[in-house]
C-alpha positions as YAML, in Angstrom:
chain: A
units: angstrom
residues:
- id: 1
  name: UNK
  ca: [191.61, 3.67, -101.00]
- id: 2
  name: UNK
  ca: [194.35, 5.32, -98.92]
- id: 3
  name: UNK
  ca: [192.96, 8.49, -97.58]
- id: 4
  name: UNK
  ca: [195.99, 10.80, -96.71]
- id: 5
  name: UNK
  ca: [194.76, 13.73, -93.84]
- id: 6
  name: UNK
  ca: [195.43, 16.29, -96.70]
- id: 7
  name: UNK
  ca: [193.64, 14.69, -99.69]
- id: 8
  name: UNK
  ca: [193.04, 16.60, -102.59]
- id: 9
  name: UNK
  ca: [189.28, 17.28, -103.29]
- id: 10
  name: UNK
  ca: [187.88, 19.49, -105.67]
- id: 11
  name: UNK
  ca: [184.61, 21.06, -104.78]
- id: 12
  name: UNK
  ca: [181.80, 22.62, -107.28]
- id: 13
  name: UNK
  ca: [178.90, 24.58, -106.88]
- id: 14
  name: UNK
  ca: [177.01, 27.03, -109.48]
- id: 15
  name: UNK
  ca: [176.27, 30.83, -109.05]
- id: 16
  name: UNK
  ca: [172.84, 32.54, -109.03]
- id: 17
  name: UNK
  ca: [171.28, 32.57, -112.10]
- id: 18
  name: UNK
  ca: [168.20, 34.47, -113.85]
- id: 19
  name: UNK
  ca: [166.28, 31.99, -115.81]
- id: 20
  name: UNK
  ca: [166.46, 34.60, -118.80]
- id: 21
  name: UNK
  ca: [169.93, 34.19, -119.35]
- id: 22
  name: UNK
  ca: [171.15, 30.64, -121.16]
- id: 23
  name: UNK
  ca: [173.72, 29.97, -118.62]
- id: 24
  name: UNK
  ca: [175.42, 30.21, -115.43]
- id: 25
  name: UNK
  ca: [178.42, 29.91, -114.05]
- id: 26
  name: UNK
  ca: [179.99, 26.51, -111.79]
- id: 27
  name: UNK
  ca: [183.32, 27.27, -109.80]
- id: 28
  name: UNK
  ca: [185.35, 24.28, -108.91]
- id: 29
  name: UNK
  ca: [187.78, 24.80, -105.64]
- id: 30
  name: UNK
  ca: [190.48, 23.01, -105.45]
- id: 31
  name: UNK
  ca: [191.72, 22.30, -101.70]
- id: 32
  name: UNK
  ca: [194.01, 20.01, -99.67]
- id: 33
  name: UNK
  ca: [190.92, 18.60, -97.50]
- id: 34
  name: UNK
  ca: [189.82, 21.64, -95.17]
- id: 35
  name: UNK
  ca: [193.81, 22.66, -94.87]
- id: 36
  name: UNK
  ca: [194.71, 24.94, -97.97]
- id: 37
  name: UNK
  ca: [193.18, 25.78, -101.15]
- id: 38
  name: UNK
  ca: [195.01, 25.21, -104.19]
- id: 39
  name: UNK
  ca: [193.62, 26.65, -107.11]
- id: 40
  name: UNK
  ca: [189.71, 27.48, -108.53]
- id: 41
  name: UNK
  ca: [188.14, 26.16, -111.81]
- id: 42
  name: UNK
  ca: [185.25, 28.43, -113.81]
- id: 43
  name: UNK
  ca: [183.19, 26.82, -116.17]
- id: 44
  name: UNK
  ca: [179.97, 27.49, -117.57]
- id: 45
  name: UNK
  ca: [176.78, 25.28, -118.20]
- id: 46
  name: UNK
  ca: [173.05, 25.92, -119.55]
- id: 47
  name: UNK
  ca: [170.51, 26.83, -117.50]
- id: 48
  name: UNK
  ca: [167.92, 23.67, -117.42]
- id: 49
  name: UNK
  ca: [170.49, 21.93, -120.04]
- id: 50
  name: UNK
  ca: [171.93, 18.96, -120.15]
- id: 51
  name: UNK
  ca: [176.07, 19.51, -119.81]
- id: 52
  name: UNK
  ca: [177.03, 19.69, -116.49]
- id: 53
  name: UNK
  ca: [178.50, 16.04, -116.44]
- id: 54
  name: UNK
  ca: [180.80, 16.77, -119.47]
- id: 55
  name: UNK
  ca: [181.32, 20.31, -118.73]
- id: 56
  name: UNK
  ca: [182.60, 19.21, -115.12]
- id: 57
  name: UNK
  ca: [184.52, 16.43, -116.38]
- id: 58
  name: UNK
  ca: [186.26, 18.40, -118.90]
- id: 59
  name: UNK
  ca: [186.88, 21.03, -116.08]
- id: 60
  name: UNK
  ca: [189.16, 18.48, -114.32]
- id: 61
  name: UNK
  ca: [190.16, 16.90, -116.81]
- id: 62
  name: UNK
  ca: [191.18, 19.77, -119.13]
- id: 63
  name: UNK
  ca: [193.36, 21.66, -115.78]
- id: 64
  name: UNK
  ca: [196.59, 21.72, -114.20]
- id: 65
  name: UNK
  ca: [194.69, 20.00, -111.25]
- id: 66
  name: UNK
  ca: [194.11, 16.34, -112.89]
- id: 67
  name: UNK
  ca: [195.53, 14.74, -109.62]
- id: 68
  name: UNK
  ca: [192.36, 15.57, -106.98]
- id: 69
  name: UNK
  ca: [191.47, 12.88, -105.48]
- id: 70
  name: UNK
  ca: [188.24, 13.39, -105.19]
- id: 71
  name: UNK
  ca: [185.30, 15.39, -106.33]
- id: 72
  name: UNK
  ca: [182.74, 16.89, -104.35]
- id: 73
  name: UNK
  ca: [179.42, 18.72, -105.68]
- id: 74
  name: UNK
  ca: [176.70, 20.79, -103.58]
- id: 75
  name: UNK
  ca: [174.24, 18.35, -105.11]
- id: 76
  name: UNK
  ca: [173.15, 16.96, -108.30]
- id: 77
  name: UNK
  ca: [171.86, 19.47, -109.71]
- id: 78
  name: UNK
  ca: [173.14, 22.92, -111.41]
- id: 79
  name: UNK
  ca: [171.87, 25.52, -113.28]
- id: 80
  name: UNK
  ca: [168.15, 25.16, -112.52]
- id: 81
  name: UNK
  ca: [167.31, 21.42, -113.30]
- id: 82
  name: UNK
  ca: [171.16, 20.21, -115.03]
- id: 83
  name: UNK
  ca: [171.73, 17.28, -113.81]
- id: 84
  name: UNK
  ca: [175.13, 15.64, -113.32]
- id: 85
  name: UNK
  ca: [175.19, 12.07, -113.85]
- id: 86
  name: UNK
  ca: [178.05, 11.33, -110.57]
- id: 87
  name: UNK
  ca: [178.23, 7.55, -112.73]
- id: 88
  name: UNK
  ca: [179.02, 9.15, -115.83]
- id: 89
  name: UNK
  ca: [181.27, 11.62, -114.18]
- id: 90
  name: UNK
  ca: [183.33, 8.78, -112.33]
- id: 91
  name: UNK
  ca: [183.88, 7.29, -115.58]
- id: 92
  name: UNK
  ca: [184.62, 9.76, -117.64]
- id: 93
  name: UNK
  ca: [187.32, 11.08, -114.89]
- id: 94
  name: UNK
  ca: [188.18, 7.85, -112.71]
- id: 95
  name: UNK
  ca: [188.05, 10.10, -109.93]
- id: 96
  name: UNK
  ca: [185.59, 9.14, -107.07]
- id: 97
  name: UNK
  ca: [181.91, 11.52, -107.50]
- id: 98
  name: UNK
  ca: [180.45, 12.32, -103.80]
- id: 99
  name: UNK
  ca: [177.56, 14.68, -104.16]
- id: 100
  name: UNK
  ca: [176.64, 16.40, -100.77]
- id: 101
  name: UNK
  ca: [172.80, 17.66, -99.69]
- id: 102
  name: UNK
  ca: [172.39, 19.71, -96.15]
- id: 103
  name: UNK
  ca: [169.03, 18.00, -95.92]
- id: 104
  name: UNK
  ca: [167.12, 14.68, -97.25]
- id: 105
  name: UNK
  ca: [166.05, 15.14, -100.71]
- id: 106
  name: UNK
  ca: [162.47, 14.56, -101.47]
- id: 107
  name: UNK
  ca: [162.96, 12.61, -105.01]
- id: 108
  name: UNK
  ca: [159.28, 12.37, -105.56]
- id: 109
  name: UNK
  ca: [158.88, 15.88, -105.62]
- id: 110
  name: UNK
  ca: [162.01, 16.30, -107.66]
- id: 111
  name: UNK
  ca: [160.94, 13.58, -110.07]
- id: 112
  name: UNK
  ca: [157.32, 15.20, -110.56]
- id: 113
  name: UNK
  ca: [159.07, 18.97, -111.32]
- id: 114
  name: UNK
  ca: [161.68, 17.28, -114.07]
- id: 115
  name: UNK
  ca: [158.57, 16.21, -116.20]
- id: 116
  name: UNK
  ca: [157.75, 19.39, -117.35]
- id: 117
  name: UNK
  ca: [161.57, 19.34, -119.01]
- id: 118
  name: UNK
  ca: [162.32, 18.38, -122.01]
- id: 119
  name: UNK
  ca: [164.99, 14.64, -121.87]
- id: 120
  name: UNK
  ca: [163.18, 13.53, -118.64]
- id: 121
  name: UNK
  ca: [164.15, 10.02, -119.17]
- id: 122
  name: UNK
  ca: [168.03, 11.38, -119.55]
- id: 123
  name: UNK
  ca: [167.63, 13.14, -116.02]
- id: 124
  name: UNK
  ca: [166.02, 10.31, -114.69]
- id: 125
  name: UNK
  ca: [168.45, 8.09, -115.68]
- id: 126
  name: UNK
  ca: [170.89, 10.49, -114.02]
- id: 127
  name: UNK
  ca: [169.03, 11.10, -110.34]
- id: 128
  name: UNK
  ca: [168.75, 6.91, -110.54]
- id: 129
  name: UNK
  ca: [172.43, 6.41, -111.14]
- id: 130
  name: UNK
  ca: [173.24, 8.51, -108.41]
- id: 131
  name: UNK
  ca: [172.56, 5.54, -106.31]
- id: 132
  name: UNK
  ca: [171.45, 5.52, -102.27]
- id: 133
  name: UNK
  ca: [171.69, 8.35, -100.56]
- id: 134
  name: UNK
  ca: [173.12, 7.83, -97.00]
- id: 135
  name: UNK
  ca: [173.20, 10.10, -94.02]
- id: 136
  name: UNK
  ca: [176.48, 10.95, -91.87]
- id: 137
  name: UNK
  ca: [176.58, 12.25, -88.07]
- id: 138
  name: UNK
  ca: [179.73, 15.16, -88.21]
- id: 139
  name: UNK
  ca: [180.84, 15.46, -84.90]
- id: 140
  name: UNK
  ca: [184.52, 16.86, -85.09]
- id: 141
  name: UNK
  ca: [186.46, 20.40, -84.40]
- id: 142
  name: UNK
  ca: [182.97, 21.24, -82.53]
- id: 143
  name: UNK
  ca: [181.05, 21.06, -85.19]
- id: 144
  name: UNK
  ca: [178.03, 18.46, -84.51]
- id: 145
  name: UNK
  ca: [174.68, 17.57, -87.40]
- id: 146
  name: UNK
  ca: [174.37, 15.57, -89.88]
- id: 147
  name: UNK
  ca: [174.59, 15.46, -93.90]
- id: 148
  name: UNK
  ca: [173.72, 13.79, -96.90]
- id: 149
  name: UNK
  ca: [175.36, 12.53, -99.26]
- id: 150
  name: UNK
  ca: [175.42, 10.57, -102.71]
- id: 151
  name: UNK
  ca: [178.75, 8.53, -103.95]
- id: 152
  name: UNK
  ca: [180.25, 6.67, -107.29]
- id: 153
  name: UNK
  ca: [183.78, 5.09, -107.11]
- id: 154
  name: UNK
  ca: [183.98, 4.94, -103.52]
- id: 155
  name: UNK
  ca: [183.14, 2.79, -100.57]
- id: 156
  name: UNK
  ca: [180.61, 4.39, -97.59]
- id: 157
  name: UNK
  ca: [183.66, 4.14, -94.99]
- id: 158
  name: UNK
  ca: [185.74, 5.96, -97.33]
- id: 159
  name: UNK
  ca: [183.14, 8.52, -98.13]
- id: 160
  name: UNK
  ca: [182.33, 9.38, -94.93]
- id: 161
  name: UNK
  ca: [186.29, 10.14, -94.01]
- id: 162
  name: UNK
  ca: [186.61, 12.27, -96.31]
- id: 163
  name: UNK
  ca: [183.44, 14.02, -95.64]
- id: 164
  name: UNK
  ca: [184.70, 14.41, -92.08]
- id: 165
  name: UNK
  ca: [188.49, 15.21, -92.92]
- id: 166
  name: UNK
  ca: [186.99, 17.95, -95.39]
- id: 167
  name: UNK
  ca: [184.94, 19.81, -92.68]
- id: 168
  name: UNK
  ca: [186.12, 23.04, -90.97]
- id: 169
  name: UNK
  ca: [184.46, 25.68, -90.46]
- id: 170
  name: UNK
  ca: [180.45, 24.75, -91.03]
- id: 171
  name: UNK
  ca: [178.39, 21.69, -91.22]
- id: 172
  name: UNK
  ca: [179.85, 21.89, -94.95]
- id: 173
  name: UNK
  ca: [182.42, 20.50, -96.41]
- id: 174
  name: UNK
  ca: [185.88, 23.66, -97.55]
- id: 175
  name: UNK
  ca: [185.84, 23.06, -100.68]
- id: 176
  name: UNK
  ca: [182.60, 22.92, -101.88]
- id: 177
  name: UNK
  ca: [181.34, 25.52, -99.44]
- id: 178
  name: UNK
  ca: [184.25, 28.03, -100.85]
- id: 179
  name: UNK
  ca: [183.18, 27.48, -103.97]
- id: 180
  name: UNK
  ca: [179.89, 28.58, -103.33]
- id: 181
  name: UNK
  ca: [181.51, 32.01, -102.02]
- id: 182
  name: UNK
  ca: [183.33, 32.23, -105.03]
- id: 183
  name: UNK
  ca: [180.60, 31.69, -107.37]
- id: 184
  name: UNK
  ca: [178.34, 34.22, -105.28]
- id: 185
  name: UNK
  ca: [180.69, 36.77, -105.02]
- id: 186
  name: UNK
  ca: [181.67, 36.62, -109.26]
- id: 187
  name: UNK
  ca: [177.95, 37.10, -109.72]
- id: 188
  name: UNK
  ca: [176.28, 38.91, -107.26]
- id: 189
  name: UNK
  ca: [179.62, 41.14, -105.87]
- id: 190
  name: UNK
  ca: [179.81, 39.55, -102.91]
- id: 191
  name: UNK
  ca: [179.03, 36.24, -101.35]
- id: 192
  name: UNK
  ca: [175.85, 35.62, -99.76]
- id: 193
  name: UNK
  ca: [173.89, 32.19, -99.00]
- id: 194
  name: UNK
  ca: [174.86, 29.34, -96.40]
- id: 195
  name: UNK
  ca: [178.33, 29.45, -95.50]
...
């Protein structure tokens, strides 16, 4: 894959949510690595449900923005315990899935809280397709740590420079850590959280 310094990504990440309501809201970011920001995607999915692969895909898919290069995602999971299948998602887009995590995950404990859903062998399914989950040391623009990460339709070298090239301000990845503002700020009035 040739990785140009401004690569288009598109980042998601949900809003707060009240587990009273039936859904919440997922803002995509669309950026130019960590250099510019190009537009911002709103979509809604179900709190605990089951469409945040499709409703993603569509997102993309359905926008003026169907030339990102990549998608990026604070995770696998949205919306409580919606799980978003980064397999599925590759192939339903044919754009390369990496789903970022600031620490390791502990699956076990994961697993064990998804059983008292209903469709646990449909989120399983999901967390397993996800694949390995790899770590990557960030030193660049004096930022130093490390993060996690999950991929589909990409190789780890390739990954990994785009993590990097995508990095700014914080240990986080622009576009997916702007569109955690954004979805913040729509909900709550302002942005709060890790920035």
């Amino acid at each position: 894959m040739h990785i140009k310094d401004q690569i288009r990504i598109i980042g998601f990440d949900d809003g707060p949510f009240s587990r009273n309501r039936k859904r919440c809201i997922l803002i995509g970011c669309v950026m130019r690595s960590h250099v510019q920001i190009d537009g911002i995607l709103r979509t809604y999915i179900k709190i605990d449900g089951l469409d945040a692969t499709q409703k993603i895909s569509e997102c993309v898919i359905n926008s003026k923005f169907r030339d990102v290069r990549i998608i990026m995602l604070d995770g696998i999971t949205f919306g409580g315990f919606n799980i978003v299948n980064i397999k599925t998602l590759y192939e339903l887009t044919g754009i390369p899935v990496i789903a970022l995590n600031r620490k390791m995950p502990d699956l076990e404990k994961f697993m064990n809280a998804m059983k008292k859903l209903p469709d646990y062998e449909v989120r399983a399914k999901a967390v397993k397709d996800a694949g390995k989950i790899y770590s990557v040391k960030i030193e660049t623009r004096g930022i130093k740590g490390k993060i996690y990460y999950q991929k589909h339709g990409i190789s780890k070298k390739d990954a990994e420079k785009v993590i990097k090239l995508s990095i700014y301000t914080s240990l986080f990845p622009e576009p997916v850590r702007i569109a955690h503002l954004i979805a913040t700020g729509v909900v709550l009035g302002e942005s709060i959280g890790r920035v």
